[in-house]
C-alpha positions in Angstrom: -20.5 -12.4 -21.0 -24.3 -13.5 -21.3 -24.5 -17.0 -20.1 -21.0 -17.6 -18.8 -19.4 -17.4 -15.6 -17.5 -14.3 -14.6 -14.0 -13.8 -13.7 -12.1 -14.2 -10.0 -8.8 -12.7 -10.4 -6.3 -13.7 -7.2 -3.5 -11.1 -6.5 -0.7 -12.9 -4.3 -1.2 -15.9 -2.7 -3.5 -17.7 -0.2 -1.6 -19.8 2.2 -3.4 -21.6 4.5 -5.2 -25.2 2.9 -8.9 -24.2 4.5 -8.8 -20.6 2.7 -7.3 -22.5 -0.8 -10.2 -25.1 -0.6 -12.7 -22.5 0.1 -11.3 -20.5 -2.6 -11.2 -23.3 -5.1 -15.1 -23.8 -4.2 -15.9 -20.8 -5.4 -14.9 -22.2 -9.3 -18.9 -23.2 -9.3 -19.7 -19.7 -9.2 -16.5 -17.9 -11.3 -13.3 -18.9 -13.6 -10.5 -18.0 -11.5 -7.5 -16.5 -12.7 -4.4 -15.1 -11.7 -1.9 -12.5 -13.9 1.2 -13.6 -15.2 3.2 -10.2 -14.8 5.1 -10.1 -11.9 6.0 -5.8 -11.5 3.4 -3.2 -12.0 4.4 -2.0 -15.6 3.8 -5.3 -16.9 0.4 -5.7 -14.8 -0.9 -2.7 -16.3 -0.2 -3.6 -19.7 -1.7 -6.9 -18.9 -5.1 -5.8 -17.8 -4.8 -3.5 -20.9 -4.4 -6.4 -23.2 -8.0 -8.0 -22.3 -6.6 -10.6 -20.5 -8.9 -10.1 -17.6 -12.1 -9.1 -19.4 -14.9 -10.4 -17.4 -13.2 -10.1 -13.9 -16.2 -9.5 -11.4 -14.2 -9.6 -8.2 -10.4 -9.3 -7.2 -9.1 -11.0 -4.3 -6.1 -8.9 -3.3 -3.4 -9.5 -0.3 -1.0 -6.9 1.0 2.1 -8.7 -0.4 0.3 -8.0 -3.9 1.7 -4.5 -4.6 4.9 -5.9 -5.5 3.0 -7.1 -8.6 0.4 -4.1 -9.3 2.0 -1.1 -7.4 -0.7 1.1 -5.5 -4.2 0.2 -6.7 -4.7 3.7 -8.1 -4.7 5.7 -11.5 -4.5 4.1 -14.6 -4.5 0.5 -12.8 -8.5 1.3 -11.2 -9.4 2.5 -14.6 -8.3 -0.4 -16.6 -9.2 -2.9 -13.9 -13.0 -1.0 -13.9 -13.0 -1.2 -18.4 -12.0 -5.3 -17.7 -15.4 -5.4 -15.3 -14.6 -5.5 -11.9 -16.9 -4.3 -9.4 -15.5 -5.7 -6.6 -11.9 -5.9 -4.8 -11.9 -7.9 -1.5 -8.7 -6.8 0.7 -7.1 -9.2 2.7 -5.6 -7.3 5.5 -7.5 -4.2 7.8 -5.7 -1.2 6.1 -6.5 -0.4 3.1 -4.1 2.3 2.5 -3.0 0.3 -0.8 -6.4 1.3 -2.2 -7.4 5.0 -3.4 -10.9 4.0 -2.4 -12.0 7.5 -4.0 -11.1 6.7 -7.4 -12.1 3.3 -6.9 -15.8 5.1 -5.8 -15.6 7.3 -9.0 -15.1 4.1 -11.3 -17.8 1.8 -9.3 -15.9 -0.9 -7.8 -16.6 -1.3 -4.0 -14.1 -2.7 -2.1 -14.0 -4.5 1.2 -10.8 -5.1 4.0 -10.7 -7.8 6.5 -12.8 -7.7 9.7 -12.6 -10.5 11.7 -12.7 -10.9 15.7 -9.1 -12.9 15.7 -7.5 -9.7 13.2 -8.9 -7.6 16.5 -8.0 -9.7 19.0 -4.4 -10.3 17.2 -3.6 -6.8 16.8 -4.4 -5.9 20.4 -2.1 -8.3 21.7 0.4 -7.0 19.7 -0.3 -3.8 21.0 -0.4 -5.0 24.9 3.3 -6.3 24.1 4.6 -3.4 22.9 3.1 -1.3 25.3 3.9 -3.2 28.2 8.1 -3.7 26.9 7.9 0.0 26.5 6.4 0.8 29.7 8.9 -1.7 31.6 11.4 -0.4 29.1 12.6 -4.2 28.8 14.5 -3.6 25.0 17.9 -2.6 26.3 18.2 -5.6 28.7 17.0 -7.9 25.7 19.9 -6.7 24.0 22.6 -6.6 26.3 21.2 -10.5 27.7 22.0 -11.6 24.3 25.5 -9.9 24.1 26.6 -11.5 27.7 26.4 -8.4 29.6 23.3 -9.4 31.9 21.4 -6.3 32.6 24.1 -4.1 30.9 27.0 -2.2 32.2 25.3 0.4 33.4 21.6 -1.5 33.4 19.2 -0.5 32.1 17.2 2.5 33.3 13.9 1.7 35.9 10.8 1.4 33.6 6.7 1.8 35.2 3.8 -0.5 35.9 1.3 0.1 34.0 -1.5 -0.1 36.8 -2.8 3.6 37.4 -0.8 5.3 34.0 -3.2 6.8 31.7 -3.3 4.5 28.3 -4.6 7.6 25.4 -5.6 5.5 22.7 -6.1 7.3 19.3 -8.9 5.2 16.9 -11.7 3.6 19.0 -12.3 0.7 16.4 -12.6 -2.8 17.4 -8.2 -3.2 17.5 -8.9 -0.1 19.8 -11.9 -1.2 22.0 -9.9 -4.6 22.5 -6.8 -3.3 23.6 -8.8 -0.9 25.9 -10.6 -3.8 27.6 -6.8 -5.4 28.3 -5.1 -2.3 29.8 -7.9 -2.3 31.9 -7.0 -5.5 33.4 -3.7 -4.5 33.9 -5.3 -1.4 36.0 -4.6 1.4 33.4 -7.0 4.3 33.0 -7.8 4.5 29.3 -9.0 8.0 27.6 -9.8 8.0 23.8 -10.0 10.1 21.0 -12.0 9.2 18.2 -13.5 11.2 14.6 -16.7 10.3 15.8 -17.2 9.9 19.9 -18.4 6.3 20.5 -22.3 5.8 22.1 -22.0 6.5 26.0 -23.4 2.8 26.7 -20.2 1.7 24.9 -18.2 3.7 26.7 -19.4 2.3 30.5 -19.2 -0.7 29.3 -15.5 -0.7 28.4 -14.5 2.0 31.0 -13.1 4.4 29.1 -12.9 8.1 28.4 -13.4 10.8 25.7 -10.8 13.5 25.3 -9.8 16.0 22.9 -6.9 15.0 20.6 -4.6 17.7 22.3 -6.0 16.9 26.1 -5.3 13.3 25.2 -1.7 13.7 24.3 -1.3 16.1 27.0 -2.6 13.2 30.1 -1.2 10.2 28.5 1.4 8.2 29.8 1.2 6.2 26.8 -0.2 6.8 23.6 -1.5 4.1 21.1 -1.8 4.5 17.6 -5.2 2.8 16.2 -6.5 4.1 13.6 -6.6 3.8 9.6 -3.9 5.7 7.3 -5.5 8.1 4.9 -4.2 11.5 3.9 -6.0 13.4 7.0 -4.2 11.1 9.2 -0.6 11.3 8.1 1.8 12.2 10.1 -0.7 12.3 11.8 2.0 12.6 15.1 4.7 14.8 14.5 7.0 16.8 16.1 4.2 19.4 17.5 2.3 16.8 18.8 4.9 14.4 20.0 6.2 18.0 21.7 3.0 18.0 23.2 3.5 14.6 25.1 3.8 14.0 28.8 7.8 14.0 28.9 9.2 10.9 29.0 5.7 9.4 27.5 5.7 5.9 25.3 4.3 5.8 21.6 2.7 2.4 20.4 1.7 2.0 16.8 0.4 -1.0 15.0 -1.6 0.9 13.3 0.3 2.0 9.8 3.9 3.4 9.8 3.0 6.8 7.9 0.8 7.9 11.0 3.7 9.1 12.3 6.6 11.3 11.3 9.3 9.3 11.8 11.8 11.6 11.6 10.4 13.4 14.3 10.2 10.6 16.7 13.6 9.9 16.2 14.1 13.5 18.0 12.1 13.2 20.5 13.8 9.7 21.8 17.0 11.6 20.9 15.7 14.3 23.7 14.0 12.3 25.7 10.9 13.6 24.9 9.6 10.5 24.5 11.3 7.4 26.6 10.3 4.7 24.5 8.4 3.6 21.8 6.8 0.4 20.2 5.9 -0.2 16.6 5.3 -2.7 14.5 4.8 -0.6 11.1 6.7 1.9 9.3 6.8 4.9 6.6 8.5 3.0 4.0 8.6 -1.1 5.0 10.5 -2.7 5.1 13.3 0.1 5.6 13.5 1.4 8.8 14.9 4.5 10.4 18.1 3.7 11.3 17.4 6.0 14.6 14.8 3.8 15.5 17.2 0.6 14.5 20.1 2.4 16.8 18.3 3.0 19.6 18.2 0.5 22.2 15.1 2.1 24.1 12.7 1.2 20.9 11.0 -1.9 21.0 10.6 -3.2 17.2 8.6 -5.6 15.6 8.4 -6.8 11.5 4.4 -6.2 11.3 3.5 -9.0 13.1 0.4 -8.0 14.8 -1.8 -10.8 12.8 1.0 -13.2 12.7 -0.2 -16.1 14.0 -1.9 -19.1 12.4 -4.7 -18.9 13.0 -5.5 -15.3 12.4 -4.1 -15.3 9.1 -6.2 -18.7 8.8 -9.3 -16.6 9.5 -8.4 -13.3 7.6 -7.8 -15.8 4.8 -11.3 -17.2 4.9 -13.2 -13.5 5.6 -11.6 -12.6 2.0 -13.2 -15.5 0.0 -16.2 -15.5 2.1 -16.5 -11.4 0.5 -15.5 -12.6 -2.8 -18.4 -15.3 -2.5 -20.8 -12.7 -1.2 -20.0 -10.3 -4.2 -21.0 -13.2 -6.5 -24.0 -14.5 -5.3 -25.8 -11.3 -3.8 -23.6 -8.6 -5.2 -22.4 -7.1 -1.9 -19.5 -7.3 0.4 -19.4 -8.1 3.8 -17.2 -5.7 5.4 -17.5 -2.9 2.5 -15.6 0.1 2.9 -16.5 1.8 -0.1 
């Protein structure tokens, strides 16, 4: 490759016309390419064949699996023999990504880390939290079937002022949905792996608990943290057993967090009184408990929906795959 540009290889599509034309600017630094398979057997073969020899970086989107399957296995090795050191995620989880193997074969790889993908998430959250709290899905439904308030109406939901908020993953999504329900007059505890620096902590008004103390005090529990195999199911039925009865579960974090299954129970019990989530174990199917009950507050992973955060998470990927070719480093690395 002495002498001639490297390789850009895009995986799915980008969307929004200030992302494409910063994209396309980056054709004075790079050939960019995209693969013609369209299914993961046939990508596999293709980065077998040579086709992408060369590639430095990969600018990936979520939708992408459809056409490579989990980046993993055979498709990290073959995409590490073609050259790439570099895969730049458009999205914040990663889970798509066996960042080990893609350690062991030395590409580094980067998600998306913008203050609007924060700030977008949170609000999700707020929403989900607050139509949980308020318990506002079963008179959405029965407004839209004619039947007012319902026949009987709905149950009495809670303010949130004074109810404890627990939120699990103390991240930026976490931190900004903190600063919210504290506007709204919420307590907020946290658990985090790592406890955040006590400056941080006064600042935002928040709390460290255990994760057991945490479920136990919670009114509601919000779920913000990555997915990786320590984290899955992550919330079961022990800990969703553990729960302040008649407690609410927010996630918008990623559906395998939480056993699904379980949840399902625990609503069926009353364990927990409602729940809002916008991801799921195996999107886009959903439990059909969750579907059939008119206590749980759905939403189609939407928490960056809006134009101009994918506008912005859109421009944070080029801007990594235009850091990884003119200083060979990512912006927001996570391996």
């Amino acid at each position: 490759m002495s002498g001639s540009k490297p390789k850009v290889l895009l995986l799915g599509e980008i969307e929004h016309a200030p992302a494409q034309s910063a994209y396309n600017s980056l054709s004075s630094l790079a050939n960019l390419i995209a693969p013609k398979s369209t299914e993961p057997a046939d990508f596999l073969d293709e980065c077998r064949s040579g086709a992408f020899n060369d590639t430095k970086a990969v600018y990936r989107t979520f939708q992408s699996v459809s056409i490579t399957g989990r980046i993993e296995g055979e498709v990290v090795k073959a995409l590490a023999e073609a050259g790439v050191r570099f895969i730049a995620h458009n999205g914040a989880g990663y889970d798509q990504i066996d960042i080990p193997s893609c350690t062991t074969h030395g590409i580094h790889v980067s998600n998306t880390a913008p203050p609007a993908l924060t700030a977008a998430t949170a609000d999700a959250a707020l929403f989900l939290l607050l139509g949980a709290l308020r318990n506002f899905n079963p008179s959405l439904l029965s407004l839209r079937s004619a039947t007012w308030r319902g026949s009987p109406p709905a149950a009495l939901g809670h303010d949130p002022a004074q109810k404890v908020l627990g939120i699990i993953g103390m991240g930026g999504i976490g931190r900004n949905l903190a600063r919210k329900a504290k506007a709204l007059g919420m307590e907020v505890a946290y658990h985090n792996r790592n406890r955040v620096p006590e400056d941080v902590e006064k600042e935002i008004g928040v709390r460290y608990m255990g994760f057991e103390e945490l479920l136990k005090e919670s009114d509601a529990v919000s779920l913000n943290l990555p997915l990786n195999e320590e984290t899955r199911h992550l919330i079961g039925g022990k800990e969703l057993g553990i729960m302040k009865k008649g407690a609410v579960l927010v996630n918008t974090a990623r559906g395998g967090i939480v056993d699904e299954g379980a949840l399902v129970e625990a609503l069926n019990t009353g364990q927990i009184s409602s729940c809002g989530l916008d991801v799921y174990e195996n999107e886009p199917q959903i439990h059909s408990g969750l579907i059939d009950n008119p206590n749980v507050l759905l939403l189609p992973h939407m928490g960056t929906w809006t134009e101009e955060t994918q506008t912005e998470m859109e421009l944070w990927t080029v801007a990594n795959v235009r850091s990884a070719l003119e200083t060979g480093r990512l912006m927001s690395p996570v391996c």
